[in-house]
N, C-alpha and C positions, 0 to 999 in steps of 0.2 A: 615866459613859462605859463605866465595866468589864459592867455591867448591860446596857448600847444594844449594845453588842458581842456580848454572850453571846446574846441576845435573838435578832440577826438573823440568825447560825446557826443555829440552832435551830428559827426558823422554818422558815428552806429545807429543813431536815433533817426533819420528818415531812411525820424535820416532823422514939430507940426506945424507945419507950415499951410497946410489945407485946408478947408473945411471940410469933414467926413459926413456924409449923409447917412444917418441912424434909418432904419428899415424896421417894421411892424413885422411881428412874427409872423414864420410861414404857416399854411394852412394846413392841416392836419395829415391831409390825404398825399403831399408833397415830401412831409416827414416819413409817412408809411412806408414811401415810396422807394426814400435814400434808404430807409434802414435796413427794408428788406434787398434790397439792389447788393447794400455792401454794410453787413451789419460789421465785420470789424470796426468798420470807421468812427461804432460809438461804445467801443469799450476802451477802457482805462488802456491807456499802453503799458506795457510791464516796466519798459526803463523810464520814466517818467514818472510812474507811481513807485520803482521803487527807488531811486533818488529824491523824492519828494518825501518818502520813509527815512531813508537815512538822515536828510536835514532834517526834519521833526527831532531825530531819536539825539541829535547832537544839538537842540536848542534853536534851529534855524526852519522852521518851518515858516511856509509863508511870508519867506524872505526874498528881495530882487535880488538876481544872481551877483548883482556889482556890490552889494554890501555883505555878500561870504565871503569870510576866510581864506586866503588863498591857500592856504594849508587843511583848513577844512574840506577846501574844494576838490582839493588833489587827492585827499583822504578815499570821500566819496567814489571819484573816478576810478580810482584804485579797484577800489569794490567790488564797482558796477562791470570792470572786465572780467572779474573773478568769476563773478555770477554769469554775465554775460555769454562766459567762454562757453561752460558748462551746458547752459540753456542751445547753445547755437547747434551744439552738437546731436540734440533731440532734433532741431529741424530741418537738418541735414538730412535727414532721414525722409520726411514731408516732403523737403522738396526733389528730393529722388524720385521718389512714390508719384506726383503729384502734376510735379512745376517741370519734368524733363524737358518737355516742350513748350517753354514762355513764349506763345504767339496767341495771335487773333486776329478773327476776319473781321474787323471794323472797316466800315465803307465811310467815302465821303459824300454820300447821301444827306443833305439836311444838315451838314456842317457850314457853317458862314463864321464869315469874320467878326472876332471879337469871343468866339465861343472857346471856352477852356475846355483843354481833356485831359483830364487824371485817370494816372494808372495805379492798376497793380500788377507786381511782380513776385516772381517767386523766390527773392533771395531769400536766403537760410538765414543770415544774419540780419536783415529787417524783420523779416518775421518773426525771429526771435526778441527785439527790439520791442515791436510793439503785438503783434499778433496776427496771424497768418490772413491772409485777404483785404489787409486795408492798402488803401491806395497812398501811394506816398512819392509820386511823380506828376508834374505839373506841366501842361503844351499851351500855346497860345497860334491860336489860328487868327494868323494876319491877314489873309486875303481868302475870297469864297473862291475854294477848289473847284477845279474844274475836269482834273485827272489825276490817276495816284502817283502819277509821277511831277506834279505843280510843289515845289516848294512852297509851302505855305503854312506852317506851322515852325514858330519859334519858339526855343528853349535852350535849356544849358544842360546836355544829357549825361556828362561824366564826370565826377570830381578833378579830371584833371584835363579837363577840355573845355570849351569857351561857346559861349552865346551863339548858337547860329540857327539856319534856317534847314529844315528838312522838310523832305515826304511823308506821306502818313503811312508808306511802306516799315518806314524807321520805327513807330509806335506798334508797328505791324507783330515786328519779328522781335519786340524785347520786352512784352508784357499780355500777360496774360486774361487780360480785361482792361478796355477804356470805356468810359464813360465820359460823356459829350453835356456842357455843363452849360449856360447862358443864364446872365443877369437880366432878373424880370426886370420891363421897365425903360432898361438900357436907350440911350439916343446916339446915332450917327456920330453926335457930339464927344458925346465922350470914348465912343469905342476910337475915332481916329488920334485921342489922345493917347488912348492905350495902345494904339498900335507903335502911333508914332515913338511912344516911351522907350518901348519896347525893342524897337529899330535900332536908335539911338545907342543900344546897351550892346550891339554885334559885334563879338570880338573880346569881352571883358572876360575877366579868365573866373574861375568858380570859387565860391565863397566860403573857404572852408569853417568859419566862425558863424556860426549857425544863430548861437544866441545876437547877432547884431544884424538885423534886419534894416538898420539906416544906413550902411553901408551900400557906399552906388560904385566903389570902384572896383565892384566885383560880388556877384550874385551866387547864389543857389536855385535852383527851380523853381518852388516856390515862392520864394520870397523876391523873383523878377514879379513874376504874376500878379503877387498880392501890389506889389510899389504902383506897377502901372495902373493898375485898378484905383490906388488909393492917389495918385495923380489927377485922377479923370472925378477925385469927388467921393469915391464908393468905397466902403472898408467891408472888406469881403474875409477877412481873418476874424470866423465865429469864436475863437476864443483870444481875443487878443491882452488879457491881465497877463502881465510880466509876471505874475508869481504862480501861476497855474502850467507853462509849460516854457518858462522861463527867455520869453523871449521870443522863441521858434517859432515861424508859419509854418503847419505840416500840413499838408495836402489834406487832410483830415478837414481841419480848421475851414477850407476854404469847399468844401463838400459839402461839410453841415452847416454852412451862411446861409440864412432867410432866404435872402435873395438867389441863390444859384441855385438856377431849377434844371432838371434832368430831361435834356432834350432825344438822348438814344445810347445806346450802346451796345460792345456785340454779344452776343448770345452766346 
């Protein structure tokens, strides 16, 4: 029950064994850069701040999600569909208006291997989630494209479909902005880590327990991306305190990392 609960949060919401390499803040003009590119990605999310409201108001603020109440927790969840419902139905509206047509002409121009691309989409129900324009979908480009029809970009794109390899036609027709992301610095080294990680994971089915990120027998988008990355040495989940978004890698998180700088995107 504790699992069916955390589960169905977490969907709505996007949605150490290592050594992690700590990175120097980024430079000013790189910040400028994300924000204005995709200012949702630095505002509070609405279900996040307001579950982060209700455990305050019942005593559990600033708690790890495994030392709630599982009766508190259920309380909460309860809630947050309540609220959730209501909100979703305003941006129903938005994405009629707005998102009819989730595409874009993103070219594989300057794309290479190892480069992440987050999207955004128009669902009514993330967006009501967290707020209309933030990306909240993760790709990983395993091999430098050579045509839009080169498989070469992995990920896990359905909650009830599994790890595989696609065209960047697929990113084409189901999101309304991608941005093309690369780790300053990065070596040969570690991106065949991550590719190879990432390989390895083809076929595993999708991870619907969103707060459990060390789970390998089955991913969410994000959280392949961020493993492979944290495999190769690199922690690329900018906010990673388990009491700030309880666990979850959102595409957010790995946006606004020092390290991940903004190589292109489409217009």
């Amino acid at each position: 029950m504790y699992r069916k609960f955390t589960a169905s949060l977490f969907i709505i919401i996007s949605l150490f064994s290592c050594q992690v390499t700590e990175e120097p803040a980024a430079a000013p003009e790189e910040n400028n850069i994300k924000q204005q590119l995709c200012p949702a990605a630095y505002e509070s999310a609405w279900a996040i701040q307001t579950v982060s409201q209700m455990f305050e108001d019942v005593g559990y603020g600033r708690t790890a999600m495994a030392n709630i109440p599982q009766n508190i927790w259920e309380k909460v969840v309860t809630q947050l569909f309540v609220r959730l419902g209501i909100r979703e139905k305003e941006f129903d509206k938005i994405r009629a208006e707005k998102y009819a047509d989730c595409s874009n002409d993103i070219t594989i121009s300057g794309i290479k291997r190892g480069d992440v691309l987050l999207s955004v989409t128009g669902n009514s129900m993330l967006m009501a989630a967290s707020s209309e324009g933030d990306v909240i979908h993760a790709t990983l480009c395993i091999a430098d494209p050579t045509s839009d029809e080169d498989k070469a970009f992995l990920s896990i794109q359905r909650m009830n479909g599994v790890v595989e390899i696609l065209p960047i036609t697929d990113l084409r027709q189901n999101a309304s902005q991608v941005i093309v992301m690369r780790y300053e610095g990065i070596t040969d080294e570690q991106i065949d880590t991550i590719v190879s990680y990432c390989k390895q994971q083809l076929g595993k089915p999708y991870n619907m327990n969103f707060t459990n990120k060390w789970e390998t027998n089955s991913f969410y988008c994000t959280q392949l991306i961020w493993r492979a990355f944290y495999e190769a040495g690199l922690q690329i989940d900018f906010d990673h305190d388990e009491y700030n978004d309880y666990g979850v890698v959102f595409a957010r998180d790995i946006y606004k990392c020092d390290k991940m700088k903004v190589i292109k995107w489409n217009e």
